[in-house]
N, CA, C and O atoms as a Tinker XYZ file with bonds, in Angstrom:
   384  protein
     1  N    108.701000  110.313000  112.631000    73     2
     2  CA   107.865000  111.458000  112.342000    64     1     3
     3  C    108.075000  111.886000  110.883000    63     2     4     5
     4  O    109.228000  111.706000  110.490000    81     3
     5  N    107.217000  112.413000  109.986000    73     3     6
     6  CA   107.016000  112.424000  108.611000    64     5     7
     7  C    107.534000  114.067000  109.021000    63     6     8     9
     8  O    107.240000  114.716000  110.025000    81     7
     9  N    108.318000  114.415000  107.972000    73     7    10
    10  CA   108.464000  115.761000  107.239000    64     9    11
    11  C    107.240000  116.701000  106.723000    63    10    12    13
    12  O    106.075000  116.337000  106.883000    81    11
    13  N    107.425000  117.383000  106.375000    73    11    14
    14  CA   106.217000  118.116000  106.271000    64    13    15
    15  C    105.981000  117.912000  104.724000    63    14    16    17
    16  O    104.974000  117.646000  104.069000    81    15
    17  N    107.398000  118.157000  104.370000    73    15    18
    18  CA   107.220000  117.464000  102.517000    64    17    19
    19  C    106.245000  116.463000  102.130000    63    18    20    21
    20  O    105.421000  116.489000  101.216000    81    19
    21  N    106.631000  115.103000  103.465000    73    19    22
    22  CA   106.291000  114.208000  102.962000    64    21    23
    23  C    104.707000  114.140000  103.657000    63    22    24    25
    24  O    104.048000  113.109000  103.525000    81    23
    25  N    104.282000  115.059000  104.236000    73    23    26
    26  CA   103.350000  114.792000  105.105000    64    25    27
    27  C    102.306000  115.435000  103.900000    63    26    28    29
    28  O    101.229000  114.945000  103.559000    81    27
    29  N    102.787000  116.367000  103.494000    73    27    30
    30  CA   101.576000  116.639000  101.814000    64    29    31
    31  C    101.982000  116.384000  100.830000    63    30    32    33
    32  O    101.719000  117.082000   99.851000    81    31
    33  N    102.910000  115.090000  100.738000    73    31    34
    34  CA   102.796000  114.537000   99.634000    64    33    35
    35  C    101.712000  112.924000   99.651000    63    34    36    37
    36  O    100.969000  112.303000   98.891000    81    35
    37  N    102.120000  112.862000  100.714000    73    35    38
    38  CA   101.155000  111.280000  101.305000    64    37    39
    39  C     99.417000  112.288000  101.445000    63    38    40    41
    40  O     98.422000  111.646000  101.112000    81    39
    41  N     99.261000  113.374000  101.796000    73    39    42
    42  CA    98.080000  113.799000  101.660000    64    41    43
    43  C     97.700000  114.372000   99.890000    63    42    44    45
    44  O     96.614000  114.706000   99.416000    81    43
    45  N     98.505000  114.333000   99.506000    73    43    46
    46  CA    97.977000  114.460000   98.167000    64    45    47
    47  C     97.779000  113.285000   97.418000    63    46    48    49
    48  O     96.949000  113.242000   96.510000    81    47
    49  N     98.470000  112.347000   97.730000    73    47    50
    50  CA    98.648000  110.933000   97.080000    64    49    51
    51  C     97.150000  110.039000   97.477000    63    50    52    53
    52  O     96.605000  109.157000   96.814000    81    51
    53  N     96.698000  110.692000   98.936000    73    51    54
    54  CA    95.711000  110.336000   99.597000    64    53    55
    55  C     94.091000  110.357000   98.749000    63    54    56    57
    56  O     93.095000  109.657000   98.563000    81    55
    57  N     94.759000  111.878000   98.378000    73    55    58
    58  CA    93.033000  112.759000   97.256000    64    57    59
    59  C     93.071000  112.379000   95.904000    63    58    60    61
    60  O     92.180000  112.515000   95.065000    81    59
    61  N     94.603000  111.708000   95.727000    73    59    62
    62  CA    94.600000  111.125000   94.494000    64    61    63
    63  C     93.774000  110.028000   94.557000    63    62    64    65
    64  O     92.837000  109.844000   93.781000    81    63
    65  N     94.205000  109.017000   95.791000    73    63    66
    66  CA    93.395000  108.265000   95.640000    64    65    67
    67  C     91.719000  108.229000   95.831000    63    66    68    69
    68  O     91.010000  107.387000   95.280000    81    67
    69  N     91.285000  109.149000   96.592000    73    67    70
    70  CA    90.153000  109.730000   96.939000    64    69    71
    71  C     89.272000  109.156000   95.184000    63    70    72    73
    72  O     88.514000  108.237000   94.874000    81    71
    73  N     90.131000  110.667000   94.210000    73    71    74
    74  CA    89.240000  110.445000   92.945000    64    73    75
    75  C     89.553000  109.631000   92.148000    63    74    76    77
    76  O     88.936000  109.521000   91.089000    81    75
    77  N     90.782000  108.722000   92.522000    73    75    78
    78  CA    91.167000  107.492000   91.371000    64    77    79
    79  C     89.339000  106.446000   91.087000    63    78    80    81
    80  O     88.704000  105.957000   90.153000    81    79
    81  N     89.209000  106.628000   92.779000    73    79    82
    82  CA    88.284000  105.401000   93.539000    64    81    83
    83  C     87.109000  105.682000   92.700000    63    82    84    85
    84  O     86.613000  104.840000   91.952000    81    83
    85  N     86.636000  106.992000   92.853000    73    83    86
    86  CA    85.401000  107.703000   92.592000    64    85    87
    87  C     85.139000  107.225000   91.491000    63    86    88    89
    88  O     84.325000  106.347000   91.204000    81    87
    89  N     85.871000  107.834000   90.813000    73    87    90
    90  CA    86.108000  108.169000   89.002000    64    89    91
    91  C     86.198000  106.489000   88.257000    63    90    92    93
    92  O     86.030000  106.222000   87.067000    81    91
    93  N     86.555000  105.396000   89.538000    73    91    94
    94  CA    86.777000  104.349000   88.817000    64    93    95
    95  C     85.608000  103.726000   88.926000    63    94    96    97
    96  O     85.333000  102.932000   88.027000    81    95
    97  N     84.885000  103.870000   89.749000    73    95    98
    98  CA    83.161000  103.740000   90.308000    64    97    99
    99  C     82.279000  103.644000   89.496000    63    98   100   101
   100  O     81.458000  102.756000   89.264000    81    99
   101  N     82.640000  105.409000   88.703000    73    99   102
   102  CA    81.408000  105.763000   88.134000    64   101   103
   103  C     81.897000  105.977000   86.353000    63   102   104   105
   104  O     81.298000  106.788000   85.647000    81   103
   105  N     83.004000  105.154000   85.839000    73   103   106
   106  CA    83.471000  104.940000   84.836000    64   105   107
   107  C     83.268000  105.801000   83.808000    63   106   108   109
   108  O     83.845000  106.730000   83.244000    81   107
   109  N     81.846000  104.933000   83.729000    73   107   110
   110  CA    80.626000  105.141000   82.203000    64   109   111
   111  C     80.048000  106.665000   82.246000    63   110   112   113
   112  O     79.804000  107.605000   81.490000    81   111
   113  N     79.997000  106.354000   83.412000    73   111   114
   114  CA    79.310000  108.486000   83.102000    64   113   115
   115  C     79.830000  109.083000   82.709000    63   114   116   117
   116  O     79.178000  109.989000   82.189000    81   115
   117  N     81.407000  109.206000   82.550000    73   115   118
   118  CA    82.297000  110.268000   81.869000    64   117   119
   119  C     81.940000  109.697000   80.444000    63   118   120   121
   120  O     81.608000  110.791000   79.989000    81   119
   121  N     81.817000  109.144000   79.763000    73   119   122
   122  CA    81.111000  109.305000   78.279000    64   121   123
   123  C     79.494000  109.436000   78.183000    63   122   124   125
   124  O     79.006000  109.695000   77.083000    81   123
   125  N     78.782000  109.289000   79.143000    73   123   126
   126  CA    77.811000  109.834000   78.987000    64   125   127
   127  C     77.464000  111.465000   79.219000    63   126   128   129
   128  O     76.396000  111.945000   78.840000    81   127
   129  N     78.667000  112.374000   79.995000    73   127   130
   130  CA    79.192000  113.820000   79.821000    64   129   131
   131  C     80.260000  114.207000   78.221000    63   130   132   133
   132  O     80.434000  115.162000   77.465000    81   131
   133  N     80.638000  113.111000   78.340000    73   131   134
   134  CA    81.490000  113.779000   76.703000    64   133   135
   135  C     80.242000  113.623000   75.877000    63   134   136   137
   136  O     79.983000  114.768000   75.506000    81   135
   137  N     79.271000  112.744000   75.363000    73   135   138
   138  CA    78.369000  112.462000   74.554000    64   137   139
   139  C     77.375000  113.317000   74.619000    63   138   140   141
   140  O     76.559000  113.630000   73.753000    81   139
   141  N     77.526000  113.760000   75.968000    73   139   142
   142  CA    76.586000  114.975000   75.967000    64   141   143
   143  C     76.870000  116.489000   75.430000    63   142   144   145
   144  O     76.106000  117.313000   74.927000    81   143
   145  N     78.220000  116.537000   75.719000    73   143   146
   146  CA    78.864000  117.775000   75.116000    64   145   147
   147  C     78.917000  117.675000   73.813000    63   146   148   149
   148  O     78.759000  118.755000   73.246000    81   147
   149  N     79.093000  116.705000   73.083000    73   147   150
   150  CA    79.315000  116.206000   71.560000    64   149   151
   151  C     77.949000  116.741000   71.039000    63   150   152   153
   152  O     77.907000  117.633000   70.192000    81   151
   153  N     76.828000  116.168000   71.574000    73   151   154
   154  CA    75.573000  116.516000   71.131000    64   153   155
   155  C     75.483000  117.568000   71.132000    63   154   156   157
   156  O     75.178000  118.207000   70.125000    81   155
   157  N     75.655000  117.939000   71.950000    73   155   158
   158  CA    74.282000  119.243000   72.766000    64   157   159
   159  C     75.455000  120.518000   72.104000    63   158   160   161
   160  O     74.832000  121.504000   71.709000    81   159
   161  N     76.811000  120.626000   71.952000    73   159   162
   162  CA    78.100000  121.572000   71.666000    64   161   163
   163  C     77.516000  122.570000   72.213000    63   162   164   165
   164  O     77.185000  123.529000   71.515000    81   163
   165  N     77.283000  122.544000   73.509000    73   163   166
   166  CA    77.126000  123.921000   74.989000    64   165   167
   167  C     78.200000  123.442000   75.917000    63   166   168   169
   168  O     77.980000  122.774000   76.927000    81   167
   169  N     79.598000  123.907000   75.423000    73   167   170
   170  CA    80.612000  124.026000   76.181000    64   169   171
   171  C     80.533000  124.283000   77.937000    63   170   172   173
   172  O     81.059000  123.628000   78.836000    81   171
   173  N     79.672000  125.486000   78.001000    73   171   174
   174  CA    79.530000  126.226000   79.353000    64   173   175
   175  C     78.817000  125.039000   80.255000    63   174   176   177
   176  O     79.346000  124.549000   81.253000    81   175
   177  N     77.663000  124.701000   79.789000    73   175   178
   178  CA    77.176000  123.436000   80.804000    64   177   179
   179  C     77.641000  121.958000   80.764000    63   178   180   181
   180  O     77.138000  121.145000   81.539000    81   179
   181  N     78.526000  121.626000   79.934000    73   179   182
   182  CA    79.400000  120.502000   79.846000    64   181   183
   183  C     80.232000  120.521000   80.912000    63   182   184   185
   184  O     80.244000  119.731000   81.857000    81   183
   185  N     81.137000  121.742000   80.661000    73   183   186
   186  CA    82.044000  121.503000   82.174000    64   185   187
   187  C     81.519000  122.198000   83.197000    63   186   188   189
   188  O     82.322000  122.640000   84.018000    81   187
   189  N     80.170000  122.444000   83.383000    73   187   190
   190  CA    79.528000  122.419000   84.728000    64   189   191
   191  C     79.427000  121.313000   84.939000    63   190   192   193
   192  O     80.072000  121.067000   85.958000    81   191
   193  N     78.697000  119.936000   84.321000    73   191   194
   194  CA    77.981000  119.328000   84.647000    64   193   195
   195  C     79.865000  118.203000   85.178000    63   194   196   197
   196  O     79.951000  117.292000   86.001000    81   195
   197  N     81.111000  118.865000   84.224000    73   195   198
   198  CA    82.099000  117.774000   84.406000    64   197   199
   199  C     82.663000  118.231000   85.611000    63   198   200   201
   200  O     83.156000  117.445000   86.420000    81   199
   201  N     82.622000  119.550000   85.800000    73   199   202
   202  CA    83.116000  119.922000   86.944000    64   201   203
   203  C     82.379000  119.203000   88.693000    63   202   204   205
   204  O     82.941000  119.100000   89.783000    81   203
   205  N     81.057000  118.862000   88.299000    73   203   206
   206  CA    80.294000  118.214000   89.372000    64   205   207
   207  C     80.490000  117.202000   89.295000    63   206   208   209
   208  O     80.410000  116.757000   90.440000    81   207
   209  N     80.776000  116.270000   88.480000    73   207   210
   210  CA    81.256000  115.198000   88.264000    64   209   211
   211  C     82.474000  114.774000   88.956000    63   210   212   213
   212  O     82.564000  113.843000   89.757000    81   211
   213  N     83.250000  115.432000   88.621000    73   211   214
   214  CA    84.810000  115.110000   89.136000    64   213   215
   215  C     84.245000  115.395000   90.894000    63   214   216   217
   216  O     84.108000  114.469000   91.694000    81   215
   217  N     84.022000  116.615000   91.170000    73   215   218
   218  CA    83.410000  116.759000   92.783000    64   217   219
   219  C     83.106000  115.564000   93.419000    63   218   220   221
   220  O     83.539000  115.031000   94.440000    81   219
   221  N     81.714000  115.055000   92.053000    73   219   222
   222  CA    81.076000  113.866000   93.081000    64   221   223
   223  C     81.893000  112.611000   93.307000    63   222   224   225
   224  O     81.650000  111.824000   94.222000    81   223
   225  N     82.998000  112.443000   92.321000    73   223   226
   226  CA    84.003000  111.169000   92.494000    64   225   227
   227  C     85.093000  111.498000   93.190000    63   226   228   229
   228  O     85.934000  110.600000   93.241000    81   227
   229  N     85.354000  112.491000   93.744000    73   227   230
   230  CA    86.393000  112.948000   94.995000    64   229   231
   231  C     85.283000  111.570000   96.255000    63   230   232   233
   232  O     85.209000  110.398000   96.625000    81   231
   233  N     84.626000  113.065000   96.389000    73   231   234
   234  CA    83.500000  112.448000   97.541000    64   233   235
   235  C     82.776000  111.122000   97.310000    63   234   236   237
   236  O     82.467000  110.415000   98.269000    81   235
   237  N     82.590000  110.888000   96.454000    73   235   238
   238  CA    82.413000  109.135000   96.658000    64   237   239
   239  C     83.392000  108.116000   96.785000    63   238   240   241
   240  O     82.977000  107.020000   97.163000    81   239
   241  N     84.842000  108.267000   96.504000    73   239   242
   242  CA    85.922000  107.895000   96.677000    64   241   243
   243  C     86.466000  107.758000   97.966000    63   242   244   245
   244  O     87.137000  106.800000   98.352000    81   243
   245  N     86.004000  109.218000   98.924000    73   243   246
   246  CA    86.155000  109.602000   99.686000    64   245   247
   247  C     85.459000  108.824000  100.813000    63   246   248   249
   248  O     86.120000  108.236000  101.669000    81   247
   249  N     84.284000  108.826000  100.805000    73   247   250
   250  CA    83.047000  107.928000  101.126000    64   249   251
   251  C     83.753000  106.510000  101.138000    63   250   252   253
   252  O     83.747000  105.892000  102.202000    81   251
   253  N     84.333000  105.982000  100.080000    73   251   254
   254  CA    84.441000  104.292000  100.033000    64   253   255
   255  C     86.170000  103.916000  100.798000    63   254   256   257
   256  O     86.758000  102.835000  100.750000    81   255
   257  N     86.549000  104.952000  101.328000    73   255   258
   258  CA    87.790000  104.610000  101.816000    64   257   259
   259  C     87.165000  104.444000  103.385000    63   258   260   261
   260  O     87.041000  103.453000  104.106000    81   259
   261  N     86.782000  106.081000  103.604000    73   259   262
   262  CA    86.049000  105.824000  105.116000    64   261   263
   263  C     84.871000  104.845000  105.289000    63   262   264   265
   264  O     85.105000  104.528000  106.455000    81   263
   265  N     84.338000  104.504000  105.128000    73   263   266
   266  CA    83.513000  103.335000  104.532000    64   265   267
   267  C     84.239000  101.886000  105.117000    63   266   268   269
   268  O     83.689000  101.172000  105.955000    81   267
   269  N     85.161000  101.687000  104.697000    73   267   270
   270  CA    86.146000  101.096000  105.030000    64   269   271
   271  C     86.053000  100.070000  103.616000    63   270   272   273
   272  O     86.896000   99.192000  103.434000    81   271
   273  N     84.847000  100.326000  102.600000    73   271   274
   274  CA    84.486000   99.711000  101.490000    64   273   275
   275  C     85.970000   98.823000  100.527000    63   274   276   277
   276  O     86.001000   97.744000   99.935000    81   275
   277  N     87.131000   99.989000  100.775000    73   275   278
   278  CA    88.229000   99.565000  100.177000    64   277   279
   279  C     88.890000   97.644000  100.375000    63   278   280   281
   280  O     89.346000   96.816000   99.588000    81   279
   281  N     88.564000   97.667000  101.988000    73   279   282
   282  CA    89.352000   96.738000  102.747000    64   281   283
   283  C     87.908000   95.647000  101.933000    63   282   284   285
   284  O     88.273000   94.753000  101.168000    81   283
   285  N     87.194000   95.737000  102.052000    73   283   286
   286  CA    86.010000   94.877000  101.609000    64   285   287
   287  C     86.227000   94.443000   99.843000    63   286   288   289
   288  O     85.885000   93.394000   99.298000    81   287
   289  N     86.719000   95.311000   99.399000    73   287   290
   290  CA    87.384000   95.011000   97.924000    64   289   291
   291  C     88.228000   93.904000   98.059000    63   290   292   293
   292  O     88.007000   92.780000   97.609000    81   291
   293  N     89.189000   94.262000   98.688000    73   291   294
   294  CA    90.618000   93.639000   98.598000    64   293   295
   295  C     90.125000   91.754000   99.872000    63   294   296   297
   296  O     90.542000   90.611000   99.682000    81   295
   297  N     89.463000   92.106000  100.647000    73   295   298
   298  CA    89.192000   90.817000  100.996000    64   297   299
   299  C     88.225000   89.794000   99.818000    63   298   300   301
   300  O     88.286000   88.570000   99.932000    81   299
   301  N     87.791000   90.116000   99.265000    73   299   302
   302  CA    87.177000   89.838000   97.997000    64   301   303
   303  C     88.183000   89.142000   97.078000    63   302   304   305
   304  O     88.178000   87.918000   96.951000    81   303
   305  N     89.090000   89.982000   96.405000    73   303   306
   306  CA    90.125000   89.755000   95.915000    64   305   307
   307  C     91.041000   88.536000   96.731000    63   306   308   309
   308  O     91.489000   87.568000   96.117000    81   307
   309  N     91.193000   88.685000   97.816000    73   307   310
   310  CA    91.751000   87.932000   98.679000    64   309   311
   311  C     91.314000   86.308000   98.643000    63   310   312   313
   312  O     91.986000   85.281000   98.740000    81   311
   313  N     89.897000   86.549000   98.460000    73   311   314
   314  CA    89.171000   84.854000   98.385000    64   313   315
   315  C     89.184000   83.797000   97.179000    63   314   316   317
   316  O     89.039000   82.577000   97.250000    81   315
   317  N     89.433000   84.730000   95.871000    73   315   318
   318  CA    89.620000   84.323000   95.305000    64   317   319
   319  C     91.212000   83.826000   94.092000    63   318   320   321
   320  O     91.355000   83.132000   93.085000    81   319
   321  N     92.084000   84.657000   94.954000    73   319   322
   322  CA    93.230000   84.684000   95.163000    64   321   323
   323  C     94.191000   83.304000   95.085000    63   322   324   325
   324  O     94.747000   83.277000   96.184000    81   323
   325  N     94.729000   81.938000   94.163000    73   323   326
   326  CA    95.198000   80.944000   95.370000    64   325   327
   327  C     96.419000   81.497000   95.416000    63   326   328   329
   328  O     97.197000   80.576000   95.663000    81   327
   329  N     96.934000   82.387000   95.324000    73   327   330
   330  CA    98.485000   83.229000   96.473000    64   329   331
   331  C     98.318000   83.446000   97.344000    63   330   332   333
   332  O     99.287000   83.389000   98.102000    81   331
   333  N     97.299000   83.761000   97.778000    73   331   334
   334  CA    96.558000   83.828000   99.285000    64   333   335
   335  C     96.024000   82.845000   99.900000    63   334   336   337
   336  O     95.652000   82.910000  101.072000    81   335
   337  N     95.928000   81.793000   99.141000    73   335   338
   338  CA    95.046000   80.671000  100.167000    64   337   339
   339  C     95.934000   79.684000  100.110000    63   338   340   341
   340  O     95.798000   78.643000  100.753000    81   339
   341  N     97.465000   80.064000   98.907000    73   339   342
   342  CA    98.803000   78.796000   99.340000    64   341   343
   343  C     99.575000   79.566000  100.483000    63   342   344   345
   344  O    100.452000   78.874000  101.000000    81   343
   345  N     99.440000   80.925000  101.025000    73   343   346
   346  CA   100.083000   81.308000  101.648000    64   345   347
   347  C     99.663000   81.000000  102.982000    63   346   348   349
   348  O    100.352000   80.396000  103.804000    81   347
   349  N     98.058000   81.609000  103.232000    73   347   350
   350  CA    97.430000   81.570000  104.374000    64   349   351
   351  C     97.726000   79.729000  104.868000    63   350   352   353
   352  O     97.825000   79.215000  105.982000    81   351
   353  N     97.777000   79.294000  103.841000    73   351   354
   354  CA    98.012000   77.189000  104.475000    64   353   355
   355  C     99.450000   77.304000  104.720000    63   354   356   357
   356  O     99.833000   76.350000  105.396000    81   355
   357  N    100.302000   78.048000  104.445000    73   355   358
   358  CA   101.655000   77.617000  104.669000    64   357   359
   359  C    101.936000   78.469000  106.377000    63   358   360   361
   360  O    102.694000   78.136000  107.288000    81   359
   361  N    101.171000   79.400000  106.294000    73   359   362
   362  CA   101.471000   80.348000  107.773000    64   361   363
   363  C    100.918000   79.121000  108.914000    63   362   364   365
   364  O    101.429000   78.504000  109.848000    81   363
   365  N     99.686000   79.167000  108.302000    73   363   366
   366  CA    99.140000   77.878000  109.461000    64   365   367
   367  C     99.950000   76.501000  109.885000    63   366   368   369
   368  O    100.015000   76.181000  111.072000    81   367
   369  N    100.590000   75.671000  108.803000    73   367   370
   370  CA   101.268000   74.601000  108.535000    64   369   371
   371  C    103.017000   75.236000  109.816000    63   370   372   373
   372  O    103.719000   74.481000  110.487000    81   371
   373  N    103.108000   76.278000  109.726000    73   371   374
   374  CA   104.483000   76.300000  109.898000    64   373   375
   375  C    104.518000   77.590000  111.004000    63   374   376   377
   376  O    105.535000   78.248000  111.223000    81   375
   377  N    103.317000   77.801000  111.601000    73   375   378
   378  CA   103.482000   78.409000  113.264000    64   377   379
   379  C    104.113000   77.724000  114.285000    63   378   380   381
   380  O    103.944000   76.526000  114.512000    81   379
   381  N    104.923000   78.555000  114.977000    73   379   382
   382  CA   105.370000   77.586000  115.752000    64   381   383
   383  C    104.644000   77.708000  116.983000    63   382   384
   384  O    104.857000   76.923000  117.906000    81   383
């Protein structure tokens, strides 16, 4: 049974990852919000528009975990992998 410490620290580590995902998604738009602030120098609707931003890459992050989108990454990764495809032949080779 997890501690309670550790029980919101694994839930924070969780929302970390939530907006790591998001934010890594949608990359390019965060300079297309700084470039906009650069231009336009209207502070007040810059970090509106960054503040919705960050929101929407929680929740799309959020989205691609439940999604199960993550596991679909990493099997991806997996195929093209050969640490994975000398391993997966050696499990097979040496079941007993």
């Amino acid at each position: 049974m997890m501690s309670v410490r550790s029980e919101k620290a694994y839930k924070f580590c969780l929302w970390k990852a939530y907006f790591d995902k998001g934010i890594g998604l949608t990359n390019y738009a965060k300079y297309l919000i700084a470039f906009f602030g650069l231009a336009s120098a209207n502070v007040k609707n810059t970090m509106i528009i960054a503040i919705a931003y960050a929101l929407f890459c929680f929740f799309l992050g959020r989205w691609w975990f439940k999604s199960k989108m993550v596991e679909q990454e990493i099997e991806v990764g997996n195929r093209v992998n050969p640490f994975v495809r000398l391993t997966e032949n050696y499990i097979k080779n040496n079941t007993l």
